[in-house]
N, C-alpha and C positions, 0 to 999 in steps of 0.2 A: 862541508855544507850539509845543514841537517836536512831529511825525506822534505819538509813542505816546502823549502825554498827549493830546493833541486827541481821543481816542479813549474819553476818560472819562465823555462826553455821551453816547457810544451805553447806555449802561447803566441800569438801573432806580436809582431813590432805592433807598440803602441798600448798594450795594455797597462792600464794603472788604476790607483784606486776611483772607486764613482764618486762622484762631487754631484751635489744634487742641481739638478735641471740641465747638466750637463751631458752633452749625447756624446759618448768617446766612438773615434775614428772610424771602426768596421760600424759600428752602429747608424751611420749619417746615410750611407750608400744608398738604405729607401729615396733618402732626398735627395741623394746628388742624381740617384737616377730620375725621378720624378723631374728634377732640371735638366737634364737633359731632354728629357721628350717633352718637355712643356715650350723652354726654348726654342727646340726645334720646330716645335710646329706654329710657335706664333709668326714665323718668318724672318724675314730683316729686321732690322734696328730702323726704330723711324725718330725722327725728331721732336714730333710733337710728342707729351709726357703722356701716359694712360690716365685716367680720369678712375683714382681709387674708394669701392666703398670700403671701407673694413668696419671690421667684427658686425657684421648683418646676425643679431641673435635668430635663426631661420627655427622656425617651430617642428618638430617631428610629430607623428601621429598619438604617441601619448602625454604631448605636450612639453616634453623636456628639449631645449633650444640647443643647436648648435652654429658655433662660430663660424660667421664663416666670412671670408673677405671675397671681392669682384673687381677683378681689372679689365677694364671697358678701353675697348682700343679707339684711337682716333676715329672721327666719322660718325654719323647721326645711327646706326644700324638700323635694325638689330642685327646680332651677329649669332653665330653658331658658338657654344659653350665646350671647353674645355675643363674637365672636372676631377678634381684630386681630392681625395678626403684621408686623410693622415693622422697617423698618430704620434707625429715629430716633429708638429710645430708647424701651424698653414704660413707662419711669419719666414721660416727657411726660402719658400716658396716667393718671398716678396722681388728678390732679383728677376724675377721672368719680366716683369713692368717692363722694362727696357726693350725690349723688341717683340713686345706687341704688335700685330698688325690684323690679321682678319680672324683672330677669334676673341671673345670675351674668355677669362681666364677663372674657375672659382677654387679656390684654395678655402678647404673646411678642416677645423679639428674634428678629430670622433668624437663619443662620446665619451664621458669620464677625460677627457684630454685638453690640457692647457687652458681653454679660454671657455670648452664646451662644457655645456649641464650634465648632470648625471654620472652615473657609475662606470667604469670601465671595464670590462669582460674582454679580451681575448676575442675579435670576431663575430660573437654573439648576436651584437644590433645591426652590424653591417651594412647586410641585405634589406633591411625593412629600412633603413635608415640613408641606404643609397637611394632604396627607389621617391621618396620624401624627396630626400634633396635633387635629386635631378628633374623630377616631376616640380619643386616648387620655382628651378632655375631656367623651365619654360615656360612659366606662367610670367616670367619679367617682360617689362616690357623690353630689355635689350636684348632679348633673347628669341631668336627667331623658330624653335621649337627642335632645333638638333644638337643634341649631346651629348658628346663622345667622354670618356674617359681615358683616367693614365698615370703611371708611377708603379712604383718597382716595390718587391716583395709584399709587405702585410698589404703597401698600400694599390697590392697589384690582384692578388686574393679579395679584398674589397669590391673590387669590379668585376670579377666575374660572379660573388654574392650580390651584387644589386642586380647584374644582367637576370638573373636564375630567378630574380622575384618580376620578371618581364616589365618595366615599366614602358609605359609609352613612345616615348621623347628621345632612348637611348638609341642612339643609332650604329656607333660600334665602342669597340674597349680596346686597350694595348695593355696586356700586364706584362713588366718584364719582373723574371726569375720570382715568380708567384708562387705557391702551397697551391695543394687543390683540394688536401685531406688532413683534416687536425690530427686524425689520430696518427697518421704517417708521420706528422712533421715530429709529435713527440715520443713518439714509440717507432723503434725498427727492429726487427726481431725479437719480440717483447723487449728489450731494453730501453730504458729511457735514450732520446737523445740528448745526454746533461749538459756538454758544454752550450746546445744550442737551446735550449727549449729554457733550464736555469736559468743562463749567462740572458738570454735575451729578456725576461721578467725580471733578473736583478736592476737592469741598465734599464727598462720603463721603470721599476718601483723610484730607481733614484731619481730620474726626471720626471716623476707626477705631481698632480695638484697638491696631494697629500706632504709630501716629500716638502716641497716648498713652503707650506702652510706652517708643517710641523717638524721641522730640522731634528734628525737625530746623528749624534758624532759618527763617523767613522770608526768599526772597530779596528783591529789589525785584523784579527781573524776575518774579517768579512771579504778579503781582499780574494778576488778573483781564485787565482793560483794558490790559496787556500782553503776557499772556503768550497770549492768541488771536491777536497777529501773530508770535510764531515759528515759525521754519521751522527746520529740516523736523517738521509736523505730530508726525511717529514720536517725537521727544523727548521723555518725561512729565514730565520738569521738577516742578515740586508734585504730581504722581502718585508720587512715590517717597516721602513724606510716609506713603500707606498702603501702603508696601511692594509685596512681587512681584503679589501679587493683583493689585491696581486697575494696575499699568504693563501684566500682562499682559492685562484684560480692555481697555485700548485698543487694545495691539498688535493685540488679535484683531476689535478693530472694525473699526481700519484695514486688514486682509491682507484684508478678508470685504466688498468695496465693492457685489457682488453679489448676490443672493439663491442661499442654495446649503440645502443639508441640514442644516446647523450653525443658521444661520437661522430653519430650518422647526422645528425643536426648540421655536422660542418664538415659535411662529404659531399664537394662537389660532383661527384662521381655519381652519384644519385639524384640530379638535379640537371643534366644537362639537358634534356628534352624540354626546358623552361627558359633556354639561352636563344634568344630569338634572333639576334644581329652577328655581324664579322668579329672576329675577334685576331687580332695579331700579338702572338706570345712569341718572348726571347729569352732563353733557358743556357743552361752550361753543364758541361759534360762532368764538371766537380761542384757545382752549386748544390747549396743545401735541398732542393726540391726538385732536381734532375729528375728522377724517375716519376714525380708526381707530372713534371709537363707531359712526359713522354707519353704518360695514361692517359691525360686530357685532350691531346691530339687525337690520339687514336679513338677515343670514346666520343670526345664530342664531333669528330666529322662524321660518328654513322650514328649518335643517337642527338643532335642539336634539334633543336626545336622548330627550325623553319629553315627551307634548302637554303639559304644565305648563311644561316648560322652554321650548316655542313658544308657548304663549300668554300666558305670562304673564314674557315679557323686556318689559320698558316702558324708554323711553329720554326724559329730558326736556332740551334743549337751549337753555340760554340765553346771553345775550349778552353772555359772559363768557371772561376767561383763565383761566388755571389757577389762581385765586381766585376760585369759584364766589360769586353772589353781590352780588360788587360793581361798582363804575363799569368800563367794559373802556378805562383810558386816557383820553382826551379830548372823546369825544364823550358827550352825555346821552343815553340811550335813554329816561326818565322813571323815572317812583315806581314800576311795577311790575317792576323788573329782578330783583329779589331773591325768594328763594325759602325756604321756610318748612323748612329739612331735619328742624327740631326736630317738627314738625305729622306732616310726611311719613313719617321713617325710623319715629316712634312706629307708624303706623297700618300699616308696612310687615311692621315683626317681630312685632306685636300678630297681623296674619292669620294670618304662616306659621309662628309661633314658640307663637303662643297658640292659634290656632285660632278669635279670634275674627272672624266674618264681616264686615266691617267697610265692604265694599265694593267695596276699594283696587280688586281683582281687576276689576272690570269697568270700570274707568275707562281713557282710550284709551289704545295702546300708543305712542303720540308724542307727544309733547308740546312745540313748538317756539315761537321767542319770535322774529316776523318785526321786522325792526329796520325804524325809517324811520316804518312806522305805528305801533310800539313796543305789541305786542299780541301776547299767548301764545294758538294754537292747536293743538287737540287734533287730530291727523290720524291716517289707519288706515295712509294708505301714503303714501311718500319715495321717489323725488322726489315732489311733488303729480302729478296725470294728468293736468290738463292744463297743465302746464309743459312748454311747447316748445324744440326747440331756435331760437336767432336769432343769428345771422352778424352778426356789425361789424365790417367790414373798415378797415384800418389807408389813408389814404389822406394823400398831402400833395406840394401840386403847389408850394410855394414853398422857398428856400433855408432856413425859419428849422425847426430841430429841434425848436422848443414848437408847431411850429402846424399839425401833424397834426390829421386826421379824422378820428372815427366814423362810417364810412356804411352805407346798409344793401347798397350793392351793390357789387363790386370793383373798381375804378378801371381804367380801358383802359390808358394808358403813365403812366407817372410814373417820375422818377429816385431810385433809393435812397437813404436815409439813414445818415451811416456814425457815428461816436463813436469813439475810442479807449479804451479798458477798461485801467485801470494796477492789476494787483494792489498797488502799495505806496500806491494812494489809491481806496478799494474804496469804492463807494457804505454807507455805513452803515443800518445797522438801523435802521429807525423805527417801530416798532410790528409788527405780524403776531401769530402764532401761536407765542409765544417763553416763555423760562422765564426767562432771566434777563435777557440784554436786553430792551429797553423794550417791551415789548409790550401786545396791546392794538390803541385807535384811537388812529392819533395823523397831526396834520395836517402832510403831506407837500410844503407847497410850498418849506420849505427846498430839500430833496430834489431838487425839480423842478428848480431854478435850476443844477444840476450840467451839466456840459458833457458829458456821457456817460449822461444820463438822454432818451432822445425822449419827447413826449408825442404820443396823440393825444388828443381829445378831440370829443363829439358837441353839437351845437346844444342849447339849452336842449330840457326835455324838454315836448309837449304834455300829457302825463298822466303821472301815475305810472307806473312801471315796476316789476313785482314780477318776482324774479330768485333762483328756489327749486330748490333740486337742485346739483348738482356742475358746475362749469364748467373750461372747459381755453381754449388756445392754440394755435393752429400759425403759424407764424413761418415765412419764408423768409430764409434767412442764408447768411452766409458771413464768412470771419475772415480777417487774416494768418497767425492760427498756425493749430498743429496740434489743440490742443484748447482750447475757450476753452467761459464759462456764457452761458447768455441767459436773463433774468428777465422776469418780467410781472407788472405790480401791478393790479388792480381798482381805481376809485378813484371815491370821491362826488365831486361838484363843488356846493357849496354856492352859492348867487346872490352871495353877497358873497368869496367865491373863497377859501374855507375846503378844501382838498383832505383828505378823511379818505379812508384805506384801507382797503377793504372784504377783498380776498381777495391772493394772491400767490404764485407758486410760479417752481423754475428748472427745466432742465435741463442738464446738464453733458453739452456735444457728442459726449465717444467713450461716453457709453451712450445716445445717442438711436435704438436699433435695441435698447433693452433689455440683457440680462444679457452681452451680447460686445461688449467695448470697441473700438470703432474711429473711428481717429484721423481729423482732416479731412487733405482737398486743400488749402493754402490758394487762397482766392480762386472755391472753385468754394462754388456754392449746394445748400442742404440743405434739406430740411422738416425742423422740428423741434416737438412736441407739447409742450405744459408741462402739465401738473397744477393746476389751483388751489383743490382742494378744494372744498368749499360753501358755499352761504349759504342764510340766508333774507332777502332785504332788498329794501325797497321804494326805489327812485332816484324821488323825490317832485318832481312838477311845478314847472319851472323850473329844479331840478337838472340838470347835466351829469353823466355818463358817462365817464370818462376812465382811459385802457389809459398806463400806464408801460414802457418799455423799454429793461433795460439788462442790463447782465452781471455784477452781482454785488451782493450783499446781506448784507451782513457784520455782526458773527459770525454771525446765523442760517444761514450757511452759509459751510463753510470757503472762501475764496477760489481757485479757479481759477490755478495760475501759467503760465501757456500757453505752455507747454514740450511738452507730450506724452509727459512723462515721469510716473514714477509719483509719486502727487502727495503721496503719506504721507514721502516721502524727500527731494524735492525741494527744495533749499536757494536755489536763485535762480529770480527774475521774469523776466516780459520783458512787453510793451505789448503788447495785440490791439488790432487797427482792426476793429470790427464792423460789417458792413453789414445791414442791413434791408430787405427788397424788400416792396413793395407796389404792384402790377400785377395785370393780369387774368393772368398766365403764373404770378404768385408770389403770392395774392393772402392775404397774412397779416390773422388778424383772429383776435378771440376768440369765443369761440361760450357763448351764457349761456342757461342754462333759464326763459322770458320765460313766465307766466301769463297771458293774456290777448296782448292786441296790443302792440305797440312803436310810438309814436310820435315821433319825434321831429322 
């Protein structure tokens, strides 16, 4: 099998080439979530048919129209609005008709989208373009002046940009498994996120107006599980499928590696004091934007814009990918993983759409599903308080690179551990927090067996270990080259030597001092911090504990070519030798938020 096929494993069931206007499988989930909580809240099935307008051209503020269709439920109203604006087609949406009952329904394309005027931009018009439409869909006459919003990912980020621009008439939003931060969603330790940030602009360019208008063939090369190993990254290759838009909204991913003003534009982080109404988000412990809900909880109940919009954001987190819901991959968490959105979203838009008292309001504002004991708990505040922090230093006093340590305290002298890191044979993707590669749980000891993966790993464990809040890395390194990644994986150790992946994150060497890139010395030693995000997870008695270290995790992040050059242009590789200190001088270890004591 030659290197680029070999690379067809790292991918989810279901991947094949793009067909244009066609949305493949992981891609539809915006919609199937947006039906679910659209369904759910119109109620029962009624007999009589909904009374449909479609494609209403609704005017925006600088006069470019978009599409939008109205399902009017039986009865004279007017009614309170249910509002979704998507870039996946408002026609997906058209099965909700059927069990209409006490809301008006409006399904709109974005802009640049399907049936709508104008250009397409990534997020851009959103906010001014939400507060338009909702503002124009209480001036109807079926419209009794309350309008909630709803749908899943881009089209869940949507709604908290139109809330941020305050308009009138909105009275609350549901985003399930939403972004809050453009630059987070495509950079994570200065790295691109390639499989997700790429992969999800290849699959709009092939379903755009463009694409449709102007058919271009299929390459071979363009094929997914291909065309994430071309270099130089800058190339759009099947980005030209949606024309100048989608080439130009990557050129500007890639020129923008840092957080800058351009950025902060689509930081909802900086905009929560503008969110005036309730908001109910549902996130997952391996979803692509987990850490970003986490921040938005936390930010928006103490900085919301009116006490309803602080007391009443609720966030529920289960233990789920960007398919809320279901199994996350290969591990069983048991029968309660699944959540009831139809029970939920009904009692959510019934409060602040109807008015009727129902409850919802006083039920916790957290609501998280610890993995391992596989049990959902109501909490007031994240991290828990008394989650500590606990040090496990990276130790290993023999020549073999699998037979590192977890220990609790930092080792006096030991000799480093090196690996060579080849960007043309990049440790592959096995699960994480991913959209199209395989993500999820998934059991890592293929992985392990690589010659450029070290392990270490901690004694069976005397009791459980709950491990609740955000955890990081600091790593003592050094390279041959000038800039190279360093990875860190979480990882359960099962008694019969099952290795599932609990968390994982990189950093990419010339921004480990943040926003100013600077390049290494080779051979001299560096502190380097990694990110890993959060958990809720119990490591259950007899389990091990086990820290992965290596330098690259591919597609979930673009490959490193450790040249020290700029890395969007870059057309050749070259091999880093990575070293690893673990010493009481260098004493690398992961630091985890431990509930109780740590035994091990």
């Amino acid at each position: 099998m030659d290197e680029q096929a070999s690379w067809g494993c790292i991918f989810a069931k279901g991947v094949c080439k793009v067909k244009s206007r066609k949305i493949l499988p992981w891609f539809v989930l915006a919609l199937a979530v947006c039906w679910v909580v659209g369904v759910a809240a119109t109620g029962v099935r009624t007999a009589e048919a909904p009374r449909v307008l479609k494609d209403i051209m609704v005017p925006m503020r600088d006069g470019v129209r978009l599409a939008t269709d109205v399902y009017l439920p039986p009865g004279d109203g007017p009614f309170p609005v249910l509002l979704a604006r998507t870039p996946y087609d408002k026609s997906a949406l058209a099965g909700m008709a059927a069990s209409l009952r006490r809301y008006a329904v409006v399904a709109q394309d974005v802009r640049g989208r399907y049936k709508s005027e104008g250009r397409f931009f990534p997020f851009v018009y959103e906010g001014k373009d939400g507060y338009d439409t909702i503002e124009w869909c209480a001036k109807q006459p079926w419209c009794n002046g309350n309008v909630g919003m709803f749908g899943g990912s881009y089209v869940g980020f949507v709604q908290y940009l139109a809330a941020a621009e305050s308009p009138p008439h909105l009275k609350c939003i549901m985003p399930v498994v939403p972004p809050a931060d453009m630059y987070d969603t495509v950079y994570q330790g200065g790295a691109i996120r390639q499989e997700l940030i790429q992969g999800w602009l290849i699959m709009m360019a092939a379903s755009s107006k463009h694409a449709a208008a102007n058919p271009i063939p299929d390459k071979p090369e363009w094929e997914l599980n291909k065309w994430f190993l071309h270099l130089p990254l800058a190339d759009p290759g099947p980005l030209v499928k949606g024309g100048p838009d989608y080439v130009e909204a990557w050129a500007k991913y890639l020129a923008n590696p840092v957080r800058n003003a351009e950025w902060d534009a689509l930081n909802l982080h900086l905009m929560y004091h503008k969110i005036k109404v309730p908001s109910l988000a549902i996130g997952g412990w391996f979803d692509i934007f987990q850490q970003q809900n986490l921040d938005t909880w936390r930010l928006l109940r103490r900085y919301g814009g009116t006490p309803e919009a602080r007391m009443y954001h609720r966030l529920i987190m289960g233990p789920w990918t960007h398919g809320v819901g279901q199994k996350p991959g290969d591990r069983d968490f048991g029968p309660d993983i699944g959540i009831d959105l139809a029970a939920l979203s009904d009692r959510w838009y019934e409060r602040w759409l109807l008015g009727v008292r129902n409850g919802i309001e006083q039920e916790a504002p957290l609501r998280t599903f610890t993995m391992g004991t596989n049990k959902w708990v109501d909490r007031y505040v994240w991290p828990p308080s008394d989650a500590k922090p606990c040090r496990l230093y990276f130790s290993n006093s023999s020549d073999d690179p699998k037979g590192g340590l977890l220990v609790t305290k930092p080792p006096r002298r030991e000799q480093p551990h090196s690996f060579v890191y080849d960007p043309n044979d990049p440790v592959p993707t096995n699960g994480g927090n991913n959209l199209i590669a395989k993500a999820g749980v998934r059991d890592q000891r293929e992985i392990e067996k690589r010659p450029d993966v070290l392990l270490f790993t901690s004694p069976p464990l005397e009791r459980d270990v709950e491990v609740a809040g955000r955890m990081k890395a600091r790593i003592y390194a050094s390279s041959s080259a000038k800039d190279t990644d360093f990875t860190v994986k979480l990882v359960d150790v099962l008694p019969d030597g099952t290795a599932y992946n609990v968390a994982d994150g990189l950093i990419r060497a010339r921004y480990r001092q943040g926003s100013k890139p600077k390049l290494l010395t080779p051979g001299k030693t560096y502190e380097f911090e990694i990110d890993l995000w959060s958990t809720s997870m119990v490591f259950l008695k007899g389990h091990r504990i086990r820290v992965e270290v290596s330098s690259s995790n591919f597609p979930r992040f673009g490959r490193n070519p450790n040249t020290g050059g700029p890395i969007e242009t870059e057309k050749t590789v070259v091999k880093a030798t990575n070293t690893i200190y673990h010493d009481r001088a260098r004493p690398s270890h992961i630091e985890l938020p431990v509930v109780g004591e740590l035994r091990m």
